[in-house]
C-alpha positions in Angstrom: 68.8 -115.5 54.1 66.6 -113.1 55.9 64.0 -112.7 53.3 63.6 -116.6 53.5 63.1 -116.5 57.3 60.4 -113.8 57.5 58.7 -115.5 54.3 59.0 -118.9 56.1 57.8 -117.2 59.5 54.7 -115.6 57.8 53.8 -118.9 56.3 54.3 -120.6 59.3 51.8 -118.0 61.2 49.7 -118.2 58.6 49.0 -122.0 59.2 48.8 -121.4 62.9 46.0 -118.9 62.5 44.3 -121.5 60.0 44.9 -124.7 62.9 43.9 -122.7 65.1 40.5 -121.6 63.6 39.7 -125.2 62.3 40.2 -126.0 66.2 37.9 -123.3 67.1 35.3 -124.3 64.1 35.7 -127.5 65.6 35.1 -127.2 69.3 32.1 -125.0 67.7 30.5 -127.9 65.9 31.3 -130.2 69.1 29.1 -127.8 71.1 26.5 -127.4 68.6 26.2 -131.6 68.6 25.9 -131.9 72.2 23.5 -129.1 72.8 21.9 -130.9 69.6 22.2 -134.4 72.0 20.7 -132.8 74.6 17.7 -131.6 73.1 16.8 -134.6 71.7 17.4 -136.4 74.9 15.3 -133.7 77.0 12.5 -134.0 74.2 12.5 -138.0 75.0 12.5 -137.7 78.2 10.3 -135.4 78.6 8.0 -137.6 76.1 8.8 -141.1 78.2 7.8 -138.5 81.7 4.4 -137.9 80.6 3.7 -141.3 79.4 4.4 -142.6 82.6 2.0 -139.4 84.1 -0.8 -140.3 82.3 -0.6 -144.3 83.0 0.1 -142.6 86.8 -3.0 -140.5 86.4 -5.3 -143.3 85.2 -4.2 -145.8 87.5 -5.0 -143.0 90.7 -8.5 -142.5 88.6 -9.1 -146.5 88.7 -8.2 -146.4 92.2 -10.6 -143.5 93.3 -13.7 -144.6 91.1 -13.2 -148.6 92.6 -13.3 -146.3 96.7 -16.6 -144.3 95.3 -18.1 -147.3 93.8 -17.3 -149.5 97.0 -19.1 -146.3 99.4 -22.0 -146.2 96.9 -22.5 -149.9 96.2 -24.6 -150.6 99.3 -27.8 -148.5 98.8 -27.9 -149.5 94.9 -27.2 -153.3 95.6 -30.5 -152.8 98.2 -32.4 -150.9 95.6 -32.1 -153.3 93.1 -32.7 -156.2 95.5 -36.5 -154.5 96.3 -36.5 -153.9 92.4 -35.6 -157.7 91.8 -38.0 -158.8 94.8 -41.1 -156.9 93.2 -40.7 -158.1 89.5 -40.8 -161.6 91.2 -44.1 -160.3 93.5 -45.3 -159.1 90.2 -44.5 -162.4 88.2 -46.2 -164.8 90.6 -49.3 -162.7 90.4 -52.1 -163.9 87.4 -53.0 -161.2 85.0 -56.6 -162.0 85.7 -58.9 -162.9 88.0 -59.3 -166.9 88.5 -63.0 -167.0 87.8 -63.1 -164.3 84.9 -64.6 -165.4 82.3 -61.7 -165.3 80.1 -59.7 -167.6 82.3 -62.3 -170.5 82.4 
């Protein structure tokens, strides 16, 4: 009767030691999937963050070229106002003389 208990107790501690490393395999692999989850979910993140930087950074560009355009507007609008005033000087004029004789 003894010989059956310690070959019943060493299969019994056998199996232990074999639940107990699947258990460990186990919570192994679970960590290995979240870390896995993580980095994917960092890696989209981080891809959605500088999407949303750049759209950021172009809207702040718009912004600041619409300020510099509005503080440089005024002397270009009144250069190209004399520009449009002497092409219409410069259209109302005849090419030639009235009384040339190419004219008459």
């Amino acid at each position: 009767m003894k010989a059956s208990t310690v070959f019943s107790e060493n299969k019994a501690r056998k199996w232990m030691w074999v639940g107990l490393a699947a258990f460990v395999a186990l919570q192994i692999y679970f960590v290995q999937e979240m870390l896995a989850a993580l980095m994917l979910f960092t890696g989209v993140f981080l891809i959605f963050a500088i999407v949303a930087l750049v759209i950021y950074l172009v809207e702040w560009a718009g912004q600041w070229s619409i300020g510099w355009a509005g503080e440089h507007a005024r002397p270009a609008m009144q250069l190209v106002r004399r520009g449009w005033a002497l092409a219409e000087d410069v259209s109302k004029k005849p090419f030639r003389r009235p009384r040339s004789e190419t004219a008459q």
